[in-house]
C-alpha positions as CSV (number, residue, x, y, z in Angstrom):
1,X,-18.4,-25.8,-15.0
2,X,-17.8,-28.6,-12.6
3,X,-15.3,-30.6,-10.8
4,X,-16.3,-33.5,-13.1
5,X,-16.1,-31.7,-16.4
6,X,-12.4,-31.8,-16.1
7,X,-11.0,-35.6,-17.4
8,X,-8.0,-37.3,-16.0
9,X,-6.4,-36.6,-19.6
10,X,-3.1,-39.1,-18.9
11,X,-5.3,-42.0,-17.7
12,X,-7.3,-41.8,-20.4
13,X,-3.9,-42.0,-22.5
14,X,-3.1,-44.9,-20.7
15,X,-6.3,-46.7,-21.4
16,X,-6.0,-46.0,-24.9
17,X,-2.7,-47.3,-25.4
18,X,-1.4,-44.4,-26.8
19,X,2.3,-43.2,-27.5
20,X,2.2,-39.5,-27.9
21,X,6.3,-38.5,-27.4
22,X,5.9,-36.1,-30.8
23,X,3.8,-33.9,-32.8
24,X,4.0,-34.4,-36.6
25,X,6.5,-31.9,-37.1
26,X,9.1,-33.9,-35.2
27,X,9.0,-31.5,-32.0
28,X,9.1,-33.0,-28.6
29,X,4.9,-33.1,-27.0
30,X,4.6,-32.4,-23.5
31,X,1.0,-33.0,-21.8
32,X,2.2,-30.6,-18.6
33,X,2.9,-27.7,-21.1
34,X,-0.4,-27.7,-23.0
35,X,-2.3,-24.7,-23.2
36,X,-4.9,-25.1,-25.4
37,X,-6.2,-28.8,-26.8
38,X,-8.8,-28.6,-29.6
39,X,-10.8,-32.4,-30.9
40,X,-12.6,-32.7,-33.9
41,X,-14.6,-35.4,-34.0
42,X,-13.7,-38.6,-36.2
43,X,-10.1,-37.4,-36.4
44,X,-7.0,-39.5,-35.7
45,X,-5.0,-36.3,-34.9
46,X,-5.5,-33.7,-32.2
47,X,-4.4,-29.7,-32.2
48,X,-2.7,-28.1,-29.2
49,X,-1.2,-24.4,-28.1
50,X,1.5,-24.3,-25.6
51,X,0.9,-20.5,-25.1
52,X,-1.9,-18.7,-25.5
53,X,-0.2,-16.3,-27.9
54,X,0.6,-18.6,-30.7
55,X,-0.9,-18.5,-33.4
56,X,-0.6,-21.9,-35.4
57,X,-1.9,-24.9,-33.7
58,X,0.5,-27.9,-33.1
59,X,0.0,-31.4,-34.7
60,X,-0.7,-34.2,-32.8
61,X,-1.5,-37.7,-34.7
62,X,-2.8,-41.1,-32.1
63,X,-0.5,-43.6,-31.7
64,X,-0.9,-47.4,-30.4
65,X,2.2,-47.4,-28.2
66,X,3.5,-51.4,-28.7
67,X,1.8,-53.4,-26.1
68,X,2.8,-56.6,-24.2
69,X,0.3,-59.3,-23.8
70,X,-1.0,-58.2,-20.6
71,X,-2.4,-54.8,-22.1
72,X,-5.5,-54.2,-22.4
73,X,-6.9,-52.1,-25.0
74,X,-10.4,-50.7,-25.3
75,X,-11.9,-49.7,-28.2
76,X,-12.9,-46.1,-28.6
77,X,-16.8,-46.4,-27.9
78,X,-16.2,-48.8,-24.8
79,X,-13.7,-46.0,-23.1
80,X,-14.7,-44.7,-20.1
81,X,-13.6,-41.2,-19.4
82,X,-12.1,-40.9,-15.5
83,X,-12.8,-37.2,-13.7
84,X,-9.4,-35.5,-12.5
85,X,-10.8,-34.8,-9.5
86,X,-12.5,-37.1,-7.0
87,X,-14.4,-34.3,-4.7
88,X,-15.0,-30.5,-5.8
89,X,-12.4,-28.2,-5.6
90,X,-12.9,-25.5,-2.8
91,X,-10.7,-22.3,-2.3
92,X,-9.4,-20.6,0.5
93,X,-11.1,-18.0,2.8
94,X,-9.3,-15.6,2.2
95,X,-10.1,-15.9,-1.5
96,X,-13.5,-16.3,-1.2
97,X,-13.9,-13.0,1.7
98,X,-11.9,-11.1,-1.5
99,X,-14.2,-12.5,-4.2
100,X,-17.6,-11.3,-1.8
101,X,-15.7,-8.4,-1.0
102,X,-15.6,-7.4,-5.0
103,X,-19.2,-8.7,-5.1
104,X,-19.8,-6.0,-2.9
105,X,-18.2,-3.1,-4.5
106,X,-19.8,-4.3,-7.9
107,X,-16.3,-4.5,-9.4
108,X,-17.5,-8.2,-10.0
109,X,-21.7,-8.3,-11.7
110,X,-23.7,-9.6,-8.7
111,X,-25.1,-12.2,-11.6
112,X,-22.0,-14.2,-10.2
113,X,-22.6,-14.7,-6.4
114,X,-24.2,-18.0,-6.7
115,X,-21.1,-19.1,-8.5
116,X,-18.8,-17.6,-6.0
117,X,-21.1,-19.3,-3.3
118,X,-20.7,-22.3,-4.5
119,X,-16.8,-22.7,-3.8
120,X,-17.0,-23.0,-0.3
């Protein structure tokens, strides 16, 4: 998985015009808590998990937030989904000489050193 599979989720909320304050049951819906989000496809309403323990998914149904006259909204086909991250995302040395280092021991398969290579 790459840098780009990860999608700027609150822009693309913005460029949809969307309100999303609740989920259908009334409860407060924060982005920066989510979890877990699961799509289906053709579906005006979306699932999420704040905690990976729970075992009912949450309610979420799209909402045009009111727009002024200078909005712009785009239709669904014509959206253009914006990465979260502009460059790929590296991690320390320190990390990586501990990652090698259970590479080495084979307390991590050796199938994923090109993986762990690849995070320099």
């Amino acid at each position: 998985m790459g840098y780009a599979n990860f999608i700027d989720i609150k822009a693309l909320c913005d460029e949809m015009a969307l309100n999303i304050t609740k989920n259908t049951k009334g409860d407060v819906f924060k982005m920066s808590e989510i979890k877990l989000l699961r799509f289906e496809k053709n579906s005006e309403v979306f699932w999420y998990k704040n905690h990976y323990k729970e075992k009912e998914w949450c309610e979420v149904a799209f909402n045009e937030r009111k727009r002024r006259s200078s909005d712009v909204v785009h239709k669904p086909q014509c959206i253009h989904l914006k990465p979260a991250y502009a460059k790929k995302l590296t991690i320390s040395e320190n990390k990586l000489r501990d990652l090698n280092s259970l590479l080495d021991s084979h307390m991590i398969p050796h199938f994923y050193k090109s993986f762990y290579d690849s995070l320099k």
